[in-house]
C-alpha positions in Angstrom: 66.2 -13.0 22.2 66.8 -11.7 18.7 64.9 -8.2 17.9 63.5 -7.3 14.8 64.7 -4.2 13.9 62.0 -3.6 10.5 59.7 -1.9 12.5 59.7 0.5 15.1 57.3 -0.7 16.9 58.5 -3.8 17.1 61.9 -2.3 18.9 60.3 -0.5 21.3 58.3 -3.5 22.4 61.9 -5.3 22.5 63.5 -2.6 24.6 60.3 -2.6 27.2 59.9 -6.1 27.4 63.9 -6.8 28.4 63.5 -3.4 30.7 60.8 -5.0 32.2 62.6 -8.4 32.7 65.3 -6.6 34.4 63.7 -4.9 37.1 62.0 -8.5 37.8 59.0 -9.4 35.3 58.4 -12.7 35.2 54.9 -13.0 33.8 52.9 -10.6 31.5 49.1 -11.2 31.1 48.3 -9.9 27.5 45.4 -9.9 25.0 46.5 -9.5 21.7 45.3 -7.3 19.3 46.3 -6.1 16.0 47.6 -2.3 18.3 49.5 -4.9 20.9 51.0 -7.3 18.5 54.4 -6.0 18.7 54.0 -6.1 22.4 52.6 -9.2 22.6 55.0 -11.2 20.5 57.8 -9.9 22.5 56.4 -10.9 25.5 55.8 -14.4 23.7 59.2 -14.9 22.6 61.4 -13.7 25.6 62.9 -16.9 27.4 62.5 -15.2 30.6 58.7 -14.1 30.9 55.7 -16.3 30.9 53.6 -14.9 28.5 49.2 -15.7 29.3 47.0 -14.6 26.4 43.5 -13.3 27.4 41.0 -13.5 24.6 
């Protein structure tokens, strides 16, 4: 997982989504928004966790 370190939002989301994955997330349920994008593309791109949009 590569982290885009432009943004601060975009970190943060990193650093939750792998905190997450380590105390045993394995699927996130999201609905993406322009406020949860960060969070929702880390979700999306993390090997680990199955990521199901909601529209």
């Amino acid at each position: 997982m590569s982290i885009d370190f432009r943004n601060t939002n975009t970190v943060w989301a990193s650093v939750l989504t792998e905190t997450l994955q380590r105390l045993g997330l394995t699927t996130a349920v999201i609905c993406p928004g322009s406020r949860s994008a960060p969070l929702a593309i880390a979700f999306a791109q993390h090997p680990k966790i199955e990521a199901i949009p909601v529209l």
